[in-house]
N, C-alpha and C positions, 0 to 999 in steps of 0.2 A: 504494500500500500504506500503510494508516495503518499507526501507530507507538501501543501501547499502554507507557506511559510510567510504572514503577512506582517507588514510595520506595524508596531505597538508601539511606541513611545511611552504611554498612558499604561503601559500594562503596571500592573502593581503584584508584588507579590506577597503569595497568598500563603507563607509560613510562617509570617510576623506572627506581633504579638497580637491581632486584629485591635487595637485601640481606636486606632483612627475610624473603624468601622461602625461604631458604638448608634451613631443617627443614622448611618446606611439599613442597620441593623432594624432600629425603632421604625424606619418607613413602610419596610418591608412587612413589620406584623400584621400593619394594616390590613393584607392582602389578607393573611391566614385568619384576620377574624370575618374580615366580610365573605369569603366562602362557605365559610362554616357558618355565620349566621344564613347567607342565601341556601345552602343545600339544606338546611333542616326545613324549610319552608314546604319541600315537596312532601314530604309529611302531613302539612296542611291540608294540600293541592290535592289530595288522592280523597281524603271523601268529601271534598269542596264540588269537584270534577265528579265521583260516582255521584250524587246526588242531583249537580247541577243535568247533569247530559245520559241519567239515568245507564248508566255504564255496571257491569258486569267487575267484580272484583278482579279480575283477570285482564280486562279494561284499563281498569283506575290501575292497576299495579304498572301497567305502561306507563306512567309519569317516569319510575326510577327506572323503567329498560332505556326510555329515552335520553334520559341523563346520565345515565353511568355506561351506556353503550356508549357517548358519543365521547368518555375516557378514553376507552379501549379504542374508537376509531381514531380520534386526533391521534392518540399517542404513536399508533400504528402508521400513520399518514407520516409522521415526523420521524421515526424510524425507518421507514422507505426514503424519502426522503434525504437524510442523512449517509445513506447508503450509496445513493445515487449522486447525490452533488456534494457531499459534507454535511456536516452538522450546521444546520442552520441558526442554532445561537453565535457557536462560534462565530459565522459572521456578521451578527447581526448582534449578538452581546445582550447580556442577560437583560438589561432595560428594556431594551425594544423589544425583547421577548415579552415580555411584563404588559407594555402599553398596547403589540399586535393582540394578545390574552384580552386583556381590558374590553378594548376595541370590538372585538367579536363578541362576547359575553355581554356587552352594551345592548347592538345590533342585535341578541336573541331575547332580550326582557323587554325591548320595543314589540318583538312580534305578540308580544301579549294583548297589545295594545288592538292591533284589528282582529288578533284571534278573539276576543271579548266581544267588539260591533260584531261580529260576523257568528258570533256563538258556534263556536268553530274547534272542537276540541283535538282534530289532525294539527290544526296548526299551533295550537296550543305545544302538541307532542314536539311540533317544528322550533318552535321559539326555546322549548329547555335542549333541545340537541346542540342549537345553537350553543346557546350558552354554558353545554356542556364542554364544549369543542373548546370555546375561550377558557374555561378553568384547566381543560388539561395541558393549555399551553402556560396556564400561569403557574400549574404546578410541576409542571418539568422545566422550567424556568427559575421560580422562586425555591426550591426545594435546594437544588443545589448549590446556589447562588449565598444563600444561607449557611451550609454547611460548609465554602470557603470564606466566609466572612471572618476570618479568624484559623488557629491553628487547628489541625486536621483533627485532632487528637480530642479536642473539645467539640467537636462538630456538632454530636448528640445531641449536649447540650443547649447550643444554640435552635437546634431542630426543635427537641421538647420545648424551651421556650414560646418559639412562634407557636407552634401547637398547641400551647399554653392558650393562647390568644384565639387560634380556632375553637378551641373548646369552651371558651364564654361566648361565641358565636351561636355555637348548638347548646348552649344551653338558655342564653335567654332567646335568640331566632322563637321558635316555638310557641314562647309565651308571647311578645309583642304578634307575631303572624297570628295566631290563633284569635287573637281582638282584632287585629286591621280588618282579618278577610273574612270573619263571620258575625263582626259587630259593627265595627265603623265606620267600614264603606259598604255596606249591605243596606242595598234601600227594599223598600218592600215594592216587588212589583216586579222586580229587575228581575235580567235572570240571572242563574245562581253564580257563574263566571264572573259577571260582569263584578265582582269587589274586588277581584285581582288585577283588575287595570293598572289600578292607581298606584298600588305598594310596586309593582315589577317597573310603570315607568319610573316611578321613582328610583330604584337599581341602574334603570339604564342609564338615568343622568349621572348620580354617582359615580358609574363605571365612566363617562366618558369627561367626568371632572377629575378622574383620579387618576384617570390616561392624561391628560394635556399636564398635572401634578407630575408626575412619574419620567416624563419629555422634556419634562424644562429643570428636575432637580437633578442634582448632583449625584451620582452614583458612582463609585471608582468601579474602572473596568481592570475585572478580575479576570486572566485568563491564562492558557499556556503562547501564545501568540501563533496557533496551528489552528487550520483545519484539515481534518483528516476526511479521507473518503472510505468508505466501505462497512463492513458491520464489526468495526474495531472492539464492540463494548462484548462481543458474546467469544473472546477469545479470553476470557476473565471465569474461571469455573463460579469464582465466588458470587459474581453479579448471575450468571445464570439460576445458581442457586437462592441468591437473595432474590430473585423475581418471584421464583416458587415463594420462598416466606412471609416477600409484601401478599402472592395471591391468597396464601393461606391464616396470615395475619387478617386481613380486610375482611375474608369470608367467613373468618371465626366473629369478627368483633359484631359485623353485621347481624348475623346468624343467631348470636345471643340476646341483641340487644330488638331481634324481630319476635322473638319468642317469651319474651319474657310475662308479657302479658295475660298469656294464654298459660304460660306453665303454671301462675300463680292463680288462677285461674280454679287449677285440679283442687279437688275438696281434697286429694291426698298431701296436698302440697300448702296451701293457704286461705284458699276458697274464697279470693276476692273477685268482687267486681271490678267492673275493668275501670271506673273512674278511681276506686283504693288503688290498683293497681298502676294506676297510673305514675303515683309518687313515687314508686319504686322505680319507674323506666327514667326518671328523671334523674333519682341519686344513681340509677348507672352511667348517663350520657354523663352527669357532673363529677362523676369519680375518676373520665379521664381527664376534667379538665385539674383535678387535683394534683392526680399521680403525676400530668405532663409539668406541672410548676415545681412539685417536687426534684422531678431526674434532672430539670433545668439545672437547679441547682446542685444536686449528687455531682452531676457529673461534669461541674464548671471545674474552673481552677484555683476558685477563691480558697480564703485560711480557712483551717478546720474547723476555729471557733463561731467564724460566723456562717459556714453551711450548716452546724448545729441549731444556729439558732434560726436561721429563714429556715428549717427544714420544719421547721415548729412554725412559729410564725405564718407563713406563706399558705401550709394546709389551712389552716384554720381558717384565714381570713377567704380564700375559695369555699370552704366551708359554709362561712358566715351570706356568704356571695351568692353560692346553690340554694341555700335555706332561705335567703330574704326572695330569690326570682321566685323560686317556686310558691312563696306565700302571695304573691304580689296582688292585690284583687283586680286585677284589669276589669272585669266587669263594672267595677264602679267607674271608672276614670271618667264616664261622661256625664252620669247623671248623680254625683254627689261631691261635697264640699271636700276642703282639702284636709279638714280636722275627720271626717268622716272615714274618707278613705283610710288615713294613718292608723285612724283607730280600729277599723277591718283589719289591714295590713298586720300592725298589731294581735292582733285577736288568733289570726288566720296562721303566725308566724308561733305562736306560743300551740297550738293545736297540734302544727305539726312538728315537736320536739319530740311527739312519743313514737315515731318514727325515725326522726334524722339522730335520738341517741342512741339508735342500736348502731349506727354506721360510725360511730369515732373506735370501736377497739380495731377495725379493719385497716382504719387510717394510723391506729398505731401499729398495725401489723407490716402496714406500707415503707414506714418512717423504718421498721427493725429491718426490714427487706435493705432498703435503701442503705446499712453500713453494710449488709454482706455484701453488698456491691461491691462494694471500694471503688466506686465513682470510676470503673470499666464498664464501656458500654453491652461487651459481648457477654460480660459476667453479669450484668445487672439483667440481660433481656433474658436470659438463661432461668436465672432466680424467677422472675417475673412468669416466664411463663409455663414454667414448672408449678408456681403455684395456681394459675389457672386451671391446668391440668390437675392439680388438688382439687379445686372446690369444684369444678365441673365434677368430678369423678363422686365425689362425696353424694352431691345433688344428685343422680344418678341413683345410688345407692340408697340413698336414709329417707328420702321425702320429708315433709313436714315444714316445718320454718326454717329449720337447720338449711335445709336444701333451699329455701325462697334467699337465705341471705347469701348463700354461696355464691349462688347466679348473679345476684343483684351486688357483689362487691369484686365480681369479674372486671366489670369497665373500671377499676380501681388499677386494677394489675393489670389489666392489658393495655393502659393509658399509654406507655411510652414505648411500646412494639413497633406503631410506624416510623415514629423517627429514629429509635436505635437500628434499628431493619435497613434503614434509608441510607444513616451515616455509613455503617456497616458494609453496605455493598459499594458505594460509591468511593469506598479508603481505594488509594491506590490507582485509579483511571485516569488518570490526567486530563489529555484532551479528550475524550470522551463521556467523560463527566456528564454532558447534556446527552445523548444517546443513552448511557446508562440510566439516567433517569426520563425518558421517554419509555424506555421498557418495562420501569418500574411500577410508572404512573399505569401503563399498560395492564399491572395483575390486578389492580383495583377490580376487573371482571370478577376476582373471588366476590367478591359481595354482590353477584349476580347469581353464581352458580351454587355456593355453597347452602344458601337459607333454602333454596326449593330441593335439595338433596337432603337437609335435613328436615322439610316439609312431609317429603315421602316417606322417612322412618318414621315419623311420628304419625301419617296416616297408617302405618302398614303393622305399627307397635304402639309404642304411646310418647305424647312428649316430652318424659320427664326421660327416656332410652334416647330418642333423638339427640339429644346434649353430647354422643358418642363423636358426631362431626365437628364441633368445635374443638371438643375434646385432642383428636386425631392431628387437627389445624392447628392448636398450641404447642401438640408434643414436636411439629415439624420446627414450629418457630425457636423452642428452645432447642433443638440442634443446632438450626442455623448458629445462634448466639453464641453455642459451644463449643462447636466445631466446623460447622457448615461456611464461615465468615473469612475462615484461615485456609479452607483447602486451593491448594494453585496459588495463594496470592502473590507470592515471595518469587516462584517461577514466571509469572506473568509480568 
């Protein structure tokens, strides 16, 4: 494979200490909270959509084929691509990767706008592909962009951080969408689509203010000063292997976090309604965004003394942060005073403490996890998902509460899988770095394949046996962590 060898000037190099990095860094979270607050929104969209356009559950579930296929097709697109002419960040450099992402992801939350006049739910399917297409360029873009922002070795790090950041996305995402699109802009008469107008245009201007933001700020250009041609990234065992781990990480986390409802559900298990039921699917989405501020810190470089104490510190107040969204009364916010609200709020936040304090001995289980670590990423993702592979298996076995809280403090330990996963396979690739992560963003499809494989054990046995496929998903990811990360690399 020749090497097409371009003038940098500007290039910087990326084994410093990343100081200078520090607001390149805070720009960048941006991104990872506003996709994580937009993707939990399709949540909403699925029985906004069954309801509005009287659609079939198989139907309404095309919301997330449409958007998590159009991963797997950009990233694919960029991967041929790559192959053919070079990797196109390389020359195009991780920014403009960022603002062409923006740009398209804009361009598909307008298509809401005549899919609604036109009550039009194909096009609706067209506008999230769209803007699928633009996220997978922003996160084969921003992903590793992030993980050279500083020394290779802290990379994790950095990843968990921004992922920090996505994770208060999807966690309050939910709760404001949940009021925009079935309270606020719901007029009576209208039809039932038409309240997603207004929240997705509002996305598209966002996206295309944070594109012309993104164009005109300063970002140092990070790179090897090459573009390589051909499919450089899959001569790496360990990245071929890490693709498997992102597919079988994403399809586990999905997979758990589709079923939870239902398993708590079982009179053998907890025997809630799905509205009780609901606070639990919440302390799981919020227990990656704990675990992920955690391993930020595990696995920085700061003194000892004080990752003891943010390690304390920083749980709690995520904590504090999960349990104030989830009490939030959004149904009052239009028709009562602001002593009113507070005092709901209030009410509503004390109610539900005889829930959120079964969840603090997990988060000290998190915290004891986090010294076996020693602030290694491949040792900590090992730990991590070894103990998944615990409380899945336990849940499995015992039924009862034992088994609802196992499931339910899974997204706790599997919080920081995709970015150790990420750093992980990207150690070591130079200029391929953005190819590698084109194939990465690629296995995101687990969260396509693996929920309907464990769909059908649990039609064919029951769903508390189904848990065996996450199960499966976690034992592969703690290999990777332990050994699957090191094989070929050193030869390579």
């Amino acid at each position: 494979m020749a090497a097409i060898v371009t003038s940098n000037p500007t290039n910087t190099n990326h084994n410093g200490s990343g100081a200078n990095y520090r607001g390149s860094f805070a720009i960048m979270t941006s991104l990872f909270f506003l996709w994580g607050f937009m993707t939990v929104f399709n949540d909403i969209l699925i029985p906004r959509f069954k309801e509005a356009f009287t659609l079939t559950y198989f139907q309404a579930m095309l919301v997330q084929f449409a958007f998590f296929g159009a991963y797997f097709v950009g990233s694919l697109i960029y991967f041929i691509i790559s192959i053919t002419t070079g990797d196109p960040i390389a020359k195009l450099g991780y920014k403009n990767g960022v603002v062409i992402g923006l740009l398209v992801s804009a361009t598909g939350a307008g298509l809401f706008w005549p899919a609604a006049n036109h009550a039009s739910y194909p096009m609706f399917l067209a506008g999230l592909f769209v803007v699928g297409l633009g996220f997978a360029m922003l996160q084969i873009a921003a992903n590793p962009y992030v993980t050279i922002l500083g020394p290779e070795k802290t990379a994790s790090s950095r990843l968990n951080l921004a992922q920090g950041f996505n994770s208060i996305g999807t966690t309050i995402g939910p709760i404001i969408g949940g009021f925009l699109i079935y309270q606020y802009f719901t007029k009576p008469g209208a039809h039932g689509a038409d309240s997603v107008k207004l929240p997705y245009l509002a996305f598209s201007i966002v996206f295309v203010v944070l594109a012309v933001i993104f164009f005109f700020v300063h970002l140092p250009h990070i790179g090897e000063g090459k573009i390589e041609r051909g499919a450089g990234a899959l001569k790496y065992p360990h990245v071929i292997l890490g693709v498997l781990a992102i597919f079988m990480y994403v399809g586990g986390e999905v997979s758990v976090g589709s079923a939870i409802i239902n398993f708590l559900g079982q009179p053998t298990v907890a025997g809630l309604t799905a509205v009780e039921a609901s606070k639990y699917v919440a302390l799981y989405w919020g227990g990656l965004m704990i675990g992920r501020f955690m391993g930020a810190v595990e696995l920085s470089e700061m003194k000892k003394a004080n990752k003891q104490m943010l390690l304390i510190v920083i749980p709690l107040l995520a904590y504090l942060l999960l349990w104030a969204a989830k009490s939030c009364p959004m149904e009052s916010l239009q028709s009562k005073s602001f002593g009113d609200i507070f005092a709901q709020w209030g009410e509503s936040f004390r109610a539900n403490w005889s829930v959120f304090k079964l969840y603090l001995p997990f988060i000290a289980l998190c915290w004891a996890l986090f010294q076996f670590g020693k602030g290694l990423a491949g040792r900590t993702l090992t730990i991590f998902s070894l103990t998944v592979v615990a409380l899945l298996l336990t849940a499995i076995l015992v039924g009862g509460k034992l088994a609802m809280w196992c499931v339910v403090a899974v997204g706790l330990f599997t919080s920081i899988g995709w970015s150790n996963t990420f750093s992980l396979a990207l150690e070591g690739t130079g200029v391929f770095k953005s190819q590698v992560s084109s194939l990465l963003v690629m296995a995101i499809l687990g969260g396509a394949i693996l929920p309907p494989v464990q769909g059908w054990i649990a039609d064919h046995t029951n769903i508390q046996l189904s848990f065996i496929v996450p199960l499966i998903a976690y034992a592969y990811v703690a290999f990777y962590g332990a050994v699957g990360h090191r094989i070929g690399k050193s030869e390579a």
